[in-house]
C-alpha positions as CSV (number, residue, x, y, z in Angstrom):
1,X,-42.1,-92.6,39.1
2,X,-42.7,-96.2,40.5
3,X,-44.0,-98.4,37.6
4,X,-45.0,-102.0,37.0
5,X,-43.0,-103.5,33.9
6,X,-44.5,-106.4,32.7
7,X,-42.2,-109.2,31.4
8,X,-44.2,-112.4,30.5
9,X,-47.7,-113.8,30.6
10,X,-49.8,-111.1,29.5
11,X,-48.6,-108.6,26.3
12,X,-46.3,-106.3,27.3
13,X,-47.0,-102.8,29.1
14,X,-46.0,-100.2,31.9
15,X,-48.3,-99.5,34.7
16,X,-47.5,-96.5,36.6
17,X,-48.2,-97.1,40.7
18,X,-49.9,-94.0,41.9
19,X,-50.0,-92.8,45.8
20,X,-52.3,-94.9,47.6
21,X,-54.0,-98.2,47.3
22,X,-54.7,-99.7,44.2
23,X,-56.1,-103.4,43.6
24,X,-54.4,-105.9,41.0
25,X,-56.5,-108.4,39.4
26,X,-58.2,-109.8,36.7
27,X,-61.1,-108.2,37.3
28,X,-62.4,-105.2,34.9
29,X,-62.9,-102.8,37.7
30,X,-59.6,-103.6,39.5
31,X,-56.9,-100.2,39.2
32,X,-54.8,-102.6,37.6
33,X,-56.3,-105.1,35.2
34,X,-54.5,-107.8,34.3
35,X,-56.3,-110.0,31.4
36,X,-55.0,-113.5,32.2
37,X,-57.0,-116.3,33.2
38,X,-54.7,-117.6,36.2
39,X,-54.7,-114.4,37.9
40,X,-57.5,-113.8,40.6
41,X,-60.5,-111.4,40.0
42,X,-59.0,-109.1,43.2
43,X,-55.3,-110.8,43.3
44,X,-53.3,-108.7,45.4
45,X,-53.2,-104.9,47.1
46,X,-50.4,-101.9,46.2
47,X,-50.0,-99.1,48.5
48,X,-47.7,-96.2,47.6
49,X,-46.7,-94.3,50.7
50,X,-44.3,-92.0,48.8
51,X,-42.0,-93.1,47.5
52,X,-42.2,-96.5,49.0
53,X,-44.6,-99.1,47.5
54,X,-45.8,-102.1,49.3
55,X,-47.3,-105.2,48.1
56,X,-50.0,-107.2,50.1
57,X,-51.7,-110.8,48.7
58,X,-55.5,-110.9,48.9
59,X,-55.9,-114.8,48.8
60,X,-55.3,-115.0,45.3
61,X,-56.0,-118.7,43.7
62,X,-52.3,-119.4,42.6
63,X,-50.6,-116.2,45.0
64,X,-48.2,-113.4,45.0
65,X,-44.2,-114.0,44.4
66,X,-41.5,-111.8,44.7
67,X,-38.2,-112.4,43.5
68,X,-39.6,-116.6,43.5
69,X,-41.1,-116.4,47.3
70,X,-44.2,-116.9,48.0
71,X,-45.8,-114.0,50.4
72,X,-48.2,-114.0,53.1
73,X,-48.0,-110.6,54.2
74,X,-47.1,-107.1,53.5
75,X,-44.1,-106.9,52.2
76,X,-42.1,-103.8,50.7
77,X,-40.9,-103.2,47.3
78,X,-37.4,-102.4,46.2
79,X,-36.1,-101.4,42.7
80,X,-35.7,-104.2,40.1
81,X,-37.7,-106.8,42.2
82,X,-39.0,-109.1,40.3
83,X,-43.1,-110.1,41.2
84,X,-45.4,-113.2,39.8
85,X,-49.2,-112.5,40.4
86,X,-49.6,-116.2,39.0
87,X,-48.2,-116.7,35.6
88,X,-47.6,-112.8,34.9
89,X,-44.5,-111.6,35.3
90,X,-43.5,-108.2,36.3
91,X,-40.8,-105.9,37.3
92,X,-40.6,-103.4,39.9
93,X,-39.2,-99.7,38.8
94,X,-38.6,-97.7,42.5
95,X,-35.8,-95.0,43.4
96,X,-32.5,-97.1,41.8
97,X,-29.9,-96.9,43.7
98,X,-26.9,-95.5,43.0
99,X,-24.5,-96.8,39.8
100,X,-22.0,-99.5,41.1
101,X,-18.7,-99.6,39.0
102,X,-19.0,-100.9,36.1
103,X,-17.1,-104.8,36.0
104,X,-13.7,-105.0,34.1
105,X,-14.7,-106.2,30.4
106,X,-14.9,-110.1,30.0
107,X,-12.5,-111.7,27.7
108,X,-14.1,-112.4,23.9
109,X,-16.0,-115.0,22.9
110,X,-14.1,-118.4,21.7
111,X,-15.1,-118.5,17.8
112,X,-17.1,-121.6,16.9
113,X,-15.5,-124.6,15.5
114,X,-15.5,-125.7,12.1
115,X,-16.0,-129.0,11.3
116,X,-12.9,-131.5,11.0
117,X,-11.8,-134.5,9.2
118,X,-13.4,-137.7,10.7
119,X,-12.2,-138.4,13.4
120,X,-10.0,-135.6,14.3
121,X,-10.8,-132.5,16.2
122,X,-12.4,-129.5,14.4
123,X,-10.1,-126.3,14.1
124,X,-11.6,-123.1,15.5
125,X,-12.6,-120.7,12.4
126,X,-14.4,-117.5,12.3
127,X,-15.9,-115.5,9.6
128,X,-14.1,-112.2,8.4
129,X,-16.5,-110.3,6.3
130,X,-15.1,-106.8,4.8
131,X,-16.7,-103.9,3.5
132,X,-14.4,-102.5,0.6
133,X,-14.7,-99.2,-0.1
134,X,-14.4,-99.2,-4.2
135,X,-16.6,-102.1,-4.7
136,X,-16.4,-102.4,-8.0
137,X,-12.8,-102.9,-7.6
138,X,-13.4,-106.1,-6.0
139,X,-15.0,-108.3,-8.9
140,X,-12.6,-108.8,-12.1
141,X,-14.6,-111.9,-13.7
142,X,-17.9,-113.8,-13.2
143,X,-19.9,-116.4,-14.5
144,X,-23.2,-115.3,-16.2
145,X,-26.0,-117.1,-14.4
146,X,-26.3,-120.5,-15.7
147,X,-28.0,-122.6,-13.6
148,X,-26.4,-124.9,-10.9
149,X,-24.1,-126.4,-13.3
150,X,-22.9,-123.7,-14.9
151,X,-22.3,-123.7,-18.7
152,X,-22.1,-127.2,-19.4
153,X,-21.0,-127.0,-22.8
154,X,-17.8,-125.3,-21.7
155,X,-15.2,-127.5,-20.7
156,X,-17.5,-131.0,-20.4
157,X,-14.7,-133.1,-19.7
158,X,-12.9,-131.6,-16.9
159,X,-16.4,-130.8,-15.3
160,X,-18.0,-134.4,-15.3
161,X,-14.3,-135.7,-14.2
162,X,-14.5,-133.5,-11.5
163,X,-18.4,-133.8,-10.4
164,X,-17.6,-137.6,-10.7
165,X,-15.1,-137.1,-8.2
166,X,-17.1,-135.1,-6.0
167,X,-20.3,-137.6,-6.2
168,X,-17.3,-140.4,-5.2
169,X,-16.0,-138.4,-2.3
170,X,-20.0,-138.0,-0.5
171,X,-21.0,-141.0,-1.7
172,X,-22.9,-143.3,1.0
173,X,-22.7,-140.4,3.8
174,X,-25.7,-138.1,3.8
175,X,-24.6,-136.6,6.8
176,X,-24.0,-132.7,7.2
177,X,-21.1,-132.9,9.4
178,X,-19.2,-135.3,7.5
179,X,-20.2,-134.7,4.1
180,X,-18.8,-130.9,4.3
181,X,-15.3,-131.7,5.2
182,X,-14.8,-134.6,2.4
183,X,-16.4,-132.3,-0.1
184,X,-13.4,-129.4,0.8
185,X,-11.1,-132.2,1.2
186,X,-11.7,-132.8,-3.0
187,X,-11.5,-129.3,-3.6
188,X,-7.9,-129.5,-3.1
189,X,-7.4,-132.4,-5.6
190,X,-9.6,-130.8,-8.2
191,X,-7.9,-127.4,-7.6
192,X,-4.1,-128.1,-6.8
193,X,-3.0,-123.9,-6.5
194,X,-6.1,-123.6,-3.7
195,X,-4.7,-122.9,-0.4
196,X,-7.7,-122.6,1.6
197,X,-11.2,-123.7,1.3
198,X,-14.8,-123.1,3.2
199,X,-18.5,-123.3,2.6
200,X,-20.8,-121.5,4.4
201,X,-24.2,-122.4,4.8
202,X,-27.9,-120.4,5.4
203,X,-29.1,-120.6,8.7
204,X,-32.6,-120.1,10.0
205,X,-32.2,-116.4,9.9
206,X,-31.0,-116.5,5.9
207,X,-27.6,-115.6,7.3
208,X,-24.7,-117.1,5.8
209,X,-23.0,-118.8,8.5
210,X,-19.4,-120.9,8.3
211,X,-19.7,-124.4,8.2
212,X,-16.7,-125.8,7.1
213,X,-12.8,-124.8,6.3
214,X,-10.1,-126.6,5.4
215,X,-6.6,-125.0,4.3
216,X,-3.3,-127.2,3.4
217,X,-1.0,-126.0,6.4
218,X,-1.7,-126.5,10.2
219,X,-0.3,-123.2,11.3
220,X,-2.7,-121.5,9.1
221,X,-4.7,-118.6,10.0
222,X,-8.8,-119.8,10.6
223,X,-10.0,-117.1,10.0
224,X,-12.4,-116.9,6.6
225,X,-11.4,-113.6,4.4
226,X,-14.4,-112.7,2.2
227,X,-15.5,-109.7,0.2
228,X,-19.2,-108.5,1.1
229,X,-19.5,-107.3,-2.4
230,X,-18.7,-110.5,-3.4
231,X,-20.9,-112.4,-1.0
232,X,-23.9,-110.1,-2.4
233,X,-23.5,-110.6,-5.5
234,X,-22.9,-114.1,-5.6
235,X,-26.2,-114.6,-3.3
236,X,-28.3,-112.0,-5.7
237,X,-27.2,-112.8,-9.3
238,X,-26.5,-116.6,-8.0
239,X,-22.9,-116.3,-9.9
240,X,-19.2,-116.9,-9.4
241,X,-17.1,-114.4,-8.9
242,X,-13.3,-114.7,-9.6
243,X,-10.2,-112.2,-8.7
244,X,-7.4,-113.5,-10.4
245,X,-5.5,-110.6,-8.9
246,X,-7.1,-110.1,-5.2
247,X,-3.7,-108.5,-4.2
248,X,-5.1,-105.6,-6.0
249,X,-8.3,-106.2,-6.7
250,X,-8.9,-106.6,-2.6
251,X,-6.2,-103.6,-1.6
252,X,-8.8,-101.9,0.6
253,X,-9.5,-105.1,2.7
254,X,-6.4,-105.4,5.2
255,X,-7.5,-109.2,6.0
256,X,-7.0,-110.2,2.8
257,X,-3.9,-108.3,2.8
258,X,-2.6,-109.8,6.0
259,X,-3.2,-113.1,4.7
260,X,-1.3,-112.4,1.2
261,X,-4.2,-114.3,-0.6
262,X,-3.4,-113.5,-4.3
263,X,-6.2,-115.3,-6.4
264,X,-9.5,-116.4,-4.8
265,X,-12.9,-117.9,-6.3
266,X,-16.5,-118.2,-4.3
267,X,-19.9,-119.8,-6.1
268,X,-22.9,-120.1,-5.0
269,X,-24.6,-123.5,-4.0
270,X,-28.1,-123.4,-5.6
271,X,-30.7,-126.0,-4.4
272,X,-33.5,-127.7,-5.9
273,X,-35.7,-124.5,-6.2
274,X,-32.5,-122.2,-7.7
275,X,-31.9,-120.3,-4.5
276,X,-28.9,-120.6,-2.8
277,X,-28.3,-122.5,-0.1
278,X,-24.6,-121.8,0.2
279,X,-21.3,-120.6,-0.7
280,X,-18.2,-122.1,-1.6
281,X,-15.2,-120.2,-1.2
282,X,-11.3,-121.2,-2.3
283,X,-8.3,-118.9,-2.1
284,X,-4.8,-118.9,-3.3
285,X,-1.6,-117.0,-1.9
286,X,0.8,-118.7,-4.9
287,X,1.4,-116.2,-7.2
288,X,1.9,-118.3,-9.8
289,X,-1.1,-120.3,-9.5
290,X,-4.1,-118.0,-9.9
291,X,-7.3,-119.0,-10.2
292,X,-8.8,-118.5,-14.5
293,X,-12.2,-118.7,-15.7
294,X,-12.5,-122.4,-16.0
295,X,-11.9,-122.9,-13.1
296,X,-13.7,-120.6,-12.0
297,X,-16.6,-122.7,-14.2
298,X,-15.8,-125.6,-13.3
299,X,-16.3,-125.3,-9.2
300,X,-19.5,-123.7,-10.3
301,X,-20.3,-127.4,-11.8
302,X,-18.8,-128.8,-8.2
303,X,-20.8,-126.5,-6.3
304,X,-23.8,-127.8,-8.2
305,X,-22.9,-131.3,-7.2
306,X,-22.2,-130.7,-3.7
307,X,-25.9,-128.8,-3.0
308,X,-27.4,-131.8,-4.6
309,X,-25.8,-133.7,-1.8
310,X,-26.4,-131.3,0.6
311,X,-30.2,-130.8,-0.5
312,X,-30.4,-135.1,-0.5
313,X,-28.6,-134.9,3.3
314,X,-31.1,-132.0,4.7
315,X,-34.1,-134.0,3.2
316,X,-33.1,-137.5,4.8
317,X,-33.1,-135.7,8.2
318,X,-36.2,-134.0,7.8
319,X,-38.0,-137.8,6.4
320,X,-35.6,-139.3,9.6
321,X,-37.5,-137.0,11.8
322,X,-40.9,-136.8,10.0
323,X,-40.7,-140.4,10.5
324,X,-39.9,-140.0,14.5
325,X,-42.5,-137.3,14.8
326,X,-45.0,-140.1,13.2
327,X,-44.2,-143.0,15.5
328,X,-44.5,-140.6,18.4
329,X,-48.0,-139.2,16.7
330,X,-48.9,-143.0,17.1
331,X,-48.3,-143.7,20.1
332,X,-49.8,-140.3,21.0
333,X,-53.1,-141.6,19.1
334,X,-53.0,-144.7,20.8
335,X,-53.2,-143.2,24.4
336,X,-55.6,-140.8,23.7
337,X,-57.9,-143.7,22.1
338,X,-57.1,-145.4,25.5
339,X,-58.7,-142.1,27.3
340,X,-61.7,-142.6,25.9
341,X,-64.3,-145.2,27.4
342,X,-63.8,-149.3,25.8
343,X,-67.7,-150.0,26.6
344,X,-70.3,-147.6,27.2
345,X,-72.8,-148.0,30.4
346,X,-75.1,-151.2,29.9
347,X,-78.9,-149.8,31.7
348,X,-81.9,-151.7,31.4
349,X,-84.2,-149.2,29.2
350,X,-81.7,-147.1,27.8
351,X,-79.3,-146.9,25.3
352,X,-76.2,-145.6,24.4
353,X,-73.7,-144.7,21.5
354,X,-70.5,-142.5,21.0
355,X,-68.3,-142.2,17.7
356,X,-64.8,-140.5,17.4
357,X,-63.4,-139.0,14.6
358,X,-60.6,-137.0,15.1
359,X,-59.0,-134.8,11.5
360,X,-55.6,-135.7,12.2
361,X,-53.5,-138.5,14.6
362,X,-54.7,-137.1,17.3
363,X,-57.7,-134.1,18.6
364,X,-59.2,-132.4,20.9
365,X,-63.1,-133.8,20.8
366,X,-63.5,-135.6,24.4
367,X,-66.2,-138.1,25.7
368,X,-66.8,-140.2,28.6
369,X,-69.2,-142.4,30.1
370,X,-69.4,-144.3,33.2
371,X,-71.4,-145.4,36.3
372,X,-71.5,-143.5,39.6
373,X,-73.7,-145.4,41.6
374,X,-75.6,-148.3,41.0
375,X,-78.4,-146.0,39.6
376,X,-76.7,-142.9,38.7
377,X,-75.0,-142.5,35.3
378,X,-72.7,-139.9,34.1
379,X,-72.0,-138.8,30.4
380,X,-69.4,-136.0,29.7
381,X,-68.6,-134.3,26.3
382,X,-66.2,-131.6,25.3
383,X,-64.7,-129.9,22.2
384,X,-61.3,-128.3,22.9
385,X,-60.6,-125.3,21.0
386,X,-58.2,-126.2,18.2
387,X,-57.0,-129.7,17.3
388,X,-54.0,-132.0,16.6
389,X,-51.2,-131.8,19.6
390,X,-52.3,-128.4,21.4
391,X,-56.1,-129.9,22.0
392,X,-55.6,-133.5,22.7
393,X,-53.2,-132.5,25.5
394,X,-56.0,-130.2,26.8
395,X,-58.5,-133.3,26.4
396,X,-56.6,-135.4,28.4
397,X,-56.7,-133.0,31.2
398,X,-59.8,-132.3,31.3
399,X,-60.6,-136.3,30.9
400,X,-58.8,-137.1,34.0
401,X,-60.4,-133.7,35.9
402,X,-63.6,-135.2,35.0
403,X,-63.1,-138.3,36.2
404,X,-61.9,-137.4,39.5
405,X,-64.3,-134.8,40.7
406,X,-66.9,-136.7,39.6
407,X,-65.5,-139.4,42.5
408,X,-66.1,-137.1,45.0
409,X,-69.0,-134.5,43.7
410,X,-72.0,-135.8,41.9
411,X,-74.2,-132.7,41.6
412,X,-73.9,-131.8,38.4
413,X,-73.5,-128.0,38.7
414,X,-71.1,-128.0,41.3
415,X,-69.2,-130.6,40.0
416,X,-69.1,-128.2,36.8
417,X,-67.7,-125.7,38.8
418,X,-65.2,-128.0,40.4
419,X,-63.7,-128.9,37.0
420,X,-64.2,-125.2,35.5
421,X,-62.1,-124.3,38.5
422,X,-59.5,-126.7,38.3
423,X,-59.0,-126.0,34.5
424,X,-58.8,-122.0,34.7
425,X,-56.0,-123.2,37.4
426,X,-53.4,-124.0,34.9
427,X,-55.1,-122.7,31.8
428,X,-53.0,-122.0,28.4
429,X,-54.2,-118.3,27.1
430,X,-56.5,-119.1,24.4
431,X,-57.3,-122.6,24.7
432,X,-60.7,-123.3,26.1
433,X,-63.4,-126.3,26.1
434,X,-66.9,-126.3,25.1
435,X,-68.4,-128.4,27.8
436,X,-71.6,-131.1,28.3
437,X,-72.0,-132.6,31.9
438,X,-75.1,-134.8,32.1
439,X,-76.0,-137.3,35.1
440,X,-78.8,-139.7,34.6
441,X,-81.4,-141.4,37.2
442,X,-82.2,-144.6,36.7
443,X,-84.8,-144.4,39.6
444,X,-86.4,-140.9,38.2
445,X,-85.5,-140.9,34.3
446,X,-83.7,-137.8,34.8
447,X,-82.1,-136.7,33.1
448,X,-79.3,-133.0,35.4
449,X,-77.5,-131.2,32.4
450,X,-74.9,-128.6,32.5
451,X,-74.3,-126.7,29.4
452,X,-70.7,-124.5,29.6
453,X,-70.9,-123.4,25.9
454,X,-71.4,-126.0,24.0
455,X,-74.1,-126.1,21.2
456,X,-77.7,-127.3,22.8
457,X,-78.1,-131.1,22.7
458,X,-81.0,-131.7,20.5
459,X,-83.8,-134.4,21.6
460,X,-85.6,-136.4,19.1
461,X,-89.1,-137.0,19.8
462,X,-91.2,-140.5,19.5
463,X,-93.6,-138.7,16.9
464,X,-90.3,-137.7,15.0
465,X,-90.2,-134.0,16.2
466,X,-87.7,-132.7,18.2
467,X,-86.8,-130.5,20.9
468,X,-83.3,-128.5,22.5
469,X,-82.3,-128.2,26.2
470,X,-82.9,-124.6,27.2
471,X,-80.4,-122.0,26.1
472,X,-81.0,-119.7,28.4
473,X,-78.9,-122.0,30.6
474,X,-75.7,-122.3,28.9
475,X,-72.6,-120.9,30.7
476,X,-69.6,-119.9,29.5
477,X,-67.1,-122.7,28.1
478,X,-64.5,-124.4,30.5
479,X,-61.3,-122.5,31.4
480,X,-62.7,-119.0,30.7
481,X,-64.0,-117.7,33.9
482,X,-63.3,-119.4,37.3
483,X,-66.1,-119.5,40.0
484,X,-68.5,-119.1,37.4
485,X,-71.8,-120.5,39.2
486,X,-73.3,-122.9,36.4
487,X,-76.9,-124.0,36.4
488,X,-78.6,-127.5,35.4
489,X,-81.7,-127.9,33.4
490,X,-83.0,-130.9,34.6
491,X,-85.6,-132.9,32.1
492,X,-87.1,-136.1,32.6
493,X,-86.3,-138.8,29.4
494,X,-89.5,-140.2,27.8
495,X,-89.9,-143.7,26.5
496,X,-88.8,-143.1,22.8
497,X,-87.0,-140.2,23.4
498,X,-83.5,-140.1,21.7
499,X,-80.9,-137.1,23.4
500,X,-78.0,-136.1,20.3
501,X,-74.9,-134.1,21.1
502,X,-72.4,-133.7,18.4
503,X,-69.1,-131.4,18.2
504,X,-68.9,-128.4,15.9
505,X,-66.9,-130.6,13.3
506,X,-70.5,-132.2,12.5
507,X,-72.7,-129.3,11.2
508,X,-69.1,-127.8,10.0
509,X,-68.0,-130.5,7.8
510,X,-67.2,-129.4,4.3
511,X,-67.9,-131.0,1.0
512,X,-65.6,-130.5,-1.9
513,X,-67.7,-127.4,-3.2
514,X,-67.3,-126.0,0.6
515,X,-71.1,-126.2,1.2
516,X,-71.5,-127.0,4.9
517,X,-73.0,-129.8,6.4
518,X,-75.4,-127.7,8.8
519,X,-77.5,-128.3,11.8
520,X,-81.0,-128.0,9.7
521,X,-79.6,-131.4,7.8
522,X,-79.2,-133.1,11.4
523,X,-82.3,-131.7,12.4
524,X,-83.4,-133.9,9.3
525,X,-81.6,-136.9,10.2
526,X,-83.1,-136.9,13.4
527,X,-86.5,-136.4,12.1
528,X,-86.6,-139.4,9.7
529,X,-83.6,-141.3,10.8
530,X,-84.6,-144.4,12.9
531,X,-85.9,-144.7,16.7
532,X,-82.5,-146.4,18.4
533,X,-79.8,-144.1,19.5
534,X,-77.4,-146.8,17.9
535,X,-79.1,-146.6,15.1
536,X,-79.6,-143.0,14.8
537,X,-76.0,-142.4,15.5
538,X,-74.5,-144.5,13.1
539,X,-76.9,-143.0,10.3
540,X,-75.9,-139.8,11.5
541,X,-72.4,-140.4,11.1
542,X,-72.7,-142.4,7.8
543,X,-74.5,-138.6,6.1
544,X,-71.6,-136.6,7.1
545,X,-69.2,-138.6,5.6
546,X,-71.4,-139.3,2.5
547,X,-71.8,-135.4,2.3
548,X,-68.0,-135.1,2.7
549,X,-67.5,-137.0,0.0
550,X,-64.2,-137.6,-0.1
551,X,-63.0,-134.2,1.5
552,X,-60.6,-134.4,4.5
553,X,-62.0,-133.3,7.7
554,X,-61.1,-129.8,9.0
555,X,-62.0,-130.7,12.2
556,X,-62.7,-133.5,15.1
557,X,-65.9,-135.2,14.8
558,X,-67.7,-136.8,17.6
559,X,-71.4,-138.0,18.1
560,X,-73.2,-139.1,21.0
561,X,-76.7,-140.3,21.3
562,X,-78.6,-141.3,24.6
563,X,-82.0,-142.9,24.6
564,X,-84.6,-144.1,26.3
565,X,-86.1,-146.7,24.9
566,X,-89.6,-147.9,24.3
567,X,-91.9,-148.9,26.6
C-alpha cells in the first residue's frame, strides 16, 4: 500500500495514501493533518490514481519539496522519494522496484588510535573483550573493596613510593591526552614483569571505552585482551582482580591464549563519589614474573592516584569551558541589553517607564519604544515562552520583526498580523510569545492596542481605581496560528491616567515560603502607589523584590507603565 513515512519535524507516524484526492495540511479537517506550525492550513494536494500517486502544491507559505526541489506543479511520486511540506519530512513508500545486487562487503573499519607518547604518533589499539565460559575460573585473587587506595596499612612504603611516583609523572599536565600515556609509562617502572598496559575510560554511554595502551615491544600486538567477568566485577564490587596463572585461569579465552599472557592484573579507577571512572589493566607473558597480591594492592593505591588526576584534569575542562560559556553568556547579555531601547519617547503630556529584569544572563521578556511619526508613538511588549538562551534568541527576532514592519505598517492590527505571520514562518515547535502592540496619538490621546495573549494591561485611574483593556479582544499569542486576524481596542488616555503592563515573572515571583506575588497585590500597588508612571513603576518594582526577599527569580521580570499626565 502507498504510505507517507514521516522522518523529521513532527513525531513520528505512517499515513497510508488512499485512492483519490486527499489534502495535506495543518489544518484539522485536512485528510492528512500535519500538527506543525510552518506547514500551511491546506498545504499541498495527493491524488492516487492506482497505483500511482501524485503530488500537487496548493500555495503553501514555505512550499512543497521533493527529493530538495522546489515544485510548481503536479508532479508524480516514485518509491523512496523523499518530500518537505515545510519543515516536515517525509518519505514516500510506492511499488519498490525490484532488488539490485547486493554491493561486495566493504573492507572493516580501521580501529581507533590509542594515545601515544608526546610527540610521537599514537599506535592503533582495539578492545578484545571475551566471554569465558567457566567464569569463575577466570578470578584466582581480589582485593576486598577498600576504598580508592586500597588497604593502606598493607605495604605503606612501597605504596606511597609508588603514588609519589605517579603524582611526579602527571604533575603540572592536567591534560587527558597526555596525562594517560605518562601515567602507563610509570606503570612499567613501578611494575618491571608488566608487559603491557591500558586504561580504559567511561564514555557518555557508561561504556568502557580504551583510552590508552602502552606495551614494552614495538611489534606487539594492540589489541587489548580482557576478561568480561573480570571487567564486571571489577566495575560492580569496585575491586582488583589478579590471575597469577591466566594461562589457566583464562584457557577458554583464545585471545589471551594467542597472546601467551601468563599473569595479568586490572583495578578499578574510583572517582571522587566512589564510582568508577576507569580501569587499569597490566599483563605479563614472563613466566617467571607473575603478578602477587601486593602488587596487585599496590596498583590499586596507583589507580587511586591516577583518578585523582584524572578527576582534577576532567574538572579543569569543565571550569575552562564553564568559564568560556560565561564570557560568551556576557557578551550574549550585552547585545541583548543593546536590543532593548537607551531612552524612552520624550512627549509633551505623557510619560514613560520600562524596567528589565531578566533570571539569568540573558531572557526572553522583550520591550520597545519608539517614535513613528511626529505624532504617532509605538510601545511593544512580549514574554517569550521559556527563558535563558532558547528565549532571548526568540526576543531578538521578534525585536527586529517589530521594528521593521512597524516601518512600513502602522495599523496596529495589521501590523500584528504582519509580525504573527512572519514569526509562525520560521517558528521553533513550542516556543511562542505573549504579545502587546500599542500605538499612541498624540493629536487624539489614543491610545490602538493589540492584545495576542498576553495578560490585560491594567489602567490606573486618577481617583485611584482601576480598570483592564477588554478581554474579549485578546488573540492568541505570537507564533501559534498564522493569518490569525487580530483586533484593536482602541481607548482614549485620560489626564491622570496611568496604563501598567508587566510579564508573568511579576505576579509569579516567589518568596522563600513559595507564596506568590499575585496580581490582587499589583492591583494594590496601583491603587495606593503614586500618580507618575515613573513613579509607580519603580514602586512597583521595588514590592516585588521586597516580597522576594532574597529568593532568586524563576523567571524574567519586566514592567512598563505609560501615562498621561495631569492636566
Amino acid at each position: 500500500m502507498a504510505k507517507l513515512v514521516v522522518i523529521a519535524g513532527i513525531d513520528p507516524s505512517t499515513f497510508a495514501i488512499d485512492q483519490g484526492e486527499t489534502i495535506v495540511g495543518r489544518h484539522p479537517d485536512s485528510g492528512l493533518h500535519l500538527a506543525c506550525n510552518a506547514v500551511s492550513g491546506t498545504h499541498a494536494r495527493l491524488v492516487r490514481e492506482g497505483d500511482n500517486c501524485f503530488l500537487e502544491d496548493l500555495g503553501s507559505r514555505n512550499g512543497t519539496f521533493i527529493n530538495n526541489e522546489q515544485i510548481s506543479q503536479r508532479m508524480q511520486l516514485k518509491h523512496s522519494d523523499e518530500v518537505h511540506f515545510g519543515p516536515v519530512h517525509v518519505r514516500f513508500e510506492g511499488v519498490a522496484p525490484p532488488p539490485a545486487a547486493a554491493p561486495a562487503a566493504a573492507p572493516a573499519a580501521a580501529p581507533a588510535p590509542s594515545f601515544g607518547a608526546p610527540g610521537q604518533a599514537p599506535a592503533p589499539f582495539k578492545l578484545d573483550v571475551a566471554s569465558d565460559d567457566d567464569d569463575s575460573a577466570t578470578i584466582t585473587g581480589a582485593l576486598s573493596s577498600a576504598g580508592r587506595f586500597g588497604v593502606l596499612e598493607s605495604n605503606a612504603e612501597a605504596k606511597l613510593k609508588a603514588v609519589l611516583e605517579i603524582s611526579t609523572a602527571l604533575a603540572g599536565n592536567l591534560d587527558v591526552d597526555t596525562v594517560l600515556p605518562n601515567l602507563l609509562t610509570t606503570l612499567f617502572s613501578i611494575f618491571p614483569s608488566a608487559d603491557r598496559a591500558c586504561v580504559l575510560l567511561k564514555d557518555e554511554n557508561g561504556e568502557m571505552t580504551p583510552r590508552a595502551m602502552r606495551h614494552r615491544r614495538e611489534d606487539e600486538d594492540a589489541t587489548v585482551r580482557m576478561s568480561r567477568a573480570v571487567m564486571s566485577k571489577v566495575l560492580e564490587d569496585k575491586t582488583g582482580v589478579l590471575s597469577a596463572d591466566a594461562a589457566s585461569d583464562f584457557s577458554s579465552s583464545q585471545s589471551i591464549a594467542d597472546l601467551a599472557i601468563r599473569s595479568m592484573m586490572c583495578v578499578p579507577m574510583l572517582g571522587l563519589e566512589g564510582e568508577p571512572v576507569g580501569i587499569i589493566n597490566v599483563d605479563s607473558q614472563n613466566p617467571l614474573g607473575q603478578f602477587k597480591e601486593d602488587d596487585l594492592d599496590l596498583l590499586m593505591a596507583v589507580a587511586g592516584q591516577a583518578a585523582l588526576t584524572y578527576e582534577n584534569a576532567r574538572l579543569l575542562e569543565s571550569f575552562i569551558a564553564k568559564q568560556k560559556q560565561d564570557n560568551e553568556l556576557e557578551i550574549a547579555r550585552d547585545v541583548q541589553r543593546a536590543l532593548l531601547p537607551e531612552d524612552l519617547p520624550k512627549a509633551e503630556g505623557w510619560e514613560f517607564f520600562a524596567s528589565y529584569d531578566s533570571a539569568q544572563a540573558v531572557g526572553g521578556d522583550y520591550y520597545d519604544a519608539f517614535v513613528l511619526s511626529e505624532d504617532r508613538i509605538c510601545l511593544s511588549f512580549g514574554d517569550v515562552a521559556g527563558k535563558g538562551v532558547p528565549g532571548a534568541l526568540i526576543m531578538s527576532r521578534i525585536s527586529s520583526c517589530v521594528q521593521s514592519t512597524m516601518k512600513f505598517c502602522q495599523i496596529a492590527d495589521q501590523a500584528c498580523m504582519a509580525i504573527n505571520d512572519h514569526m509562525c514562518d520560521t517558528a521553533v515547535e513550542g516556543r511562542f510569545v505573549t504579545f502587546v502592540l500599542m500605538i499612541i496619538d498624540l493629536k487624539t490621546n489614543e491610545m490602538m492596542l493589540v492584545n495576542a495573549g498576553h495578560m490585560s494591561p491594567l489602567i490606573r485611574l486618577p481617583d485611584g481605581g482601576f480598570e483592564e483593556f477588554d478581554e474579549e479582544m485578546v488573540g492568541p499569542p505570537i507564533g501559534i496560528v498564522d493569518e490569525y486576524p487580530y483586533e484593536v481596542d482602541v481607548r482614549v488616555i485620560q489626564p491622570g491616567e496611568t496604563v501598567v503592563v508587566v510579564t508573568d515573572g511579576v505576579d509569579e515571583a516567589m518568596n522563600p515560603a513559595g507564596d506568590l506575588y499575585g496580581k490582587e497585590r499589583i492591583i494594590e500597588i496601583l491603587k495606593d502607589g503614586p500618580s507618575s508612571a515613573e513613579d509607580l513603576g519603580k514602586v512597583l518594582l521595588s514590592d516585588v523584590r521586597r516580597h522576594a526577599a532574597g529568593r532568586p527569580q524563576n523567571d524574567d521580570i519586566t514592567i512598563m507603565t505609560i501615562g498621561r499626565n495631569p492636566e
